[in-house]
C-alpha positions as CSV (number, residue, x, y, z in Angstrom):
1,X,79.0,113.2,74.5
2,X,82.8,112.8,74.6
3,X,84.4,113.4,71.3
4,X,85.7,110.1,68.9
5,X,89.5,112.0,69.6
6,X,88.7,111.7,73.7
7,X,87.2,107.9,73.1
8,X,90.5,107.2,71.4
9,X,92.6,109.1,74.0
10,X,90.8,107.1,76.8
11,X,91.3,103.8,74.9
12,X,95.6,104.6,74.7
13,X,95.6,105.1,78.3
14,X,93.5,101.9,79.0
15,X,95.8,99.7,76.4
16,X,98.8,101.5,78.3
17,X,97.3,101.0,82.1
18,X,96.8,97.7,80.9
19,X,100.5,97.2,79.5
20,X,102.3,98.7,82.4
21,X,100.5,96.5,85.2
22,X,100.9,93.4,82.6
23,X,97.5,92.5,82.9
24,X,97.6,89.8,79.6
25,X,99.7,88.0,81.3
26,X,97.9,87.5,84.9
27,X,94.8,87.0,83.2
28,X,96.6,84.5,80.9
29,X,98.1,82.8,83.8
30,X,94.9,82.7,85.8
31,X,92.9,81.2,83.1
32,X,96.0,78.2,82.5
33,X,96.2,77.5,86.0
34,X,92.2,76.7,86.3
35,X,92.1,74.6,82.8
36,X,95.1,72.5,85.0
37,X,93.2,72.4,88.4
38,X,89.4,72.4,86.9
39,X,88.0,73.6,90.3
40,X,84.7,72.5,91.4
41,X,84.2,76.4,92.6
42,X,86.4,78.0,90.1
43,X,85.2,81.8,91.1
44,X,86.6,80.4,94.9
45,X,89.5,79.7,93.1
46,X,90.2,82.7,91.3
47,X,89.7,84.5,94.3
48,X,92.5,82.5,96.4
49,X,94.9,82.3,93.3
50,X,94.7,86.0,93.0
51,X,94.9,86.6,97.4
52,X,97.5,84.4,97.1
53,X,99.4,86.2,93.8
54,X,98.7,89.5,95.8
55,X,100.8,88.0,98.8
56,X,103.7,87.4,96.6
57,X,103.9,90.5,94.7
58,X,103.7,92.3,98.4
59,X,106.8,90.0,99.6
60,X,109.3,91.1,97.2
């Protein structure tokens, strides 16, 4: 059973993983574009939006 001191340790390094690679913000991003478009298929959609944000990230 890991230790409350590990749990915490584990939770810093997920909060920082999450910082670095500025995960709020995608998510945030994500979530604004498909209240704007309102897909019929939004899973299809979050699945293109991120191919297509993957794509861009790789092109710079």
């Amino acid at each position: 059973m890991a230790s409350l001191l590990e749990e915490e340790q584990s939770l810093r390094e997920c909060e920082a993983y999450i910082q670095t690679h500025k995960i709020q913000r995608v998510l945030k991003d994500c979530i604004v574009q498909l209240c704007v478009v309102r897909p019929d298929n939004p899973i299809a959609f979050l699945r293109q939006y991120f191919q297509k944000l993957e794509r861009m990230l790789h092109h710079h």
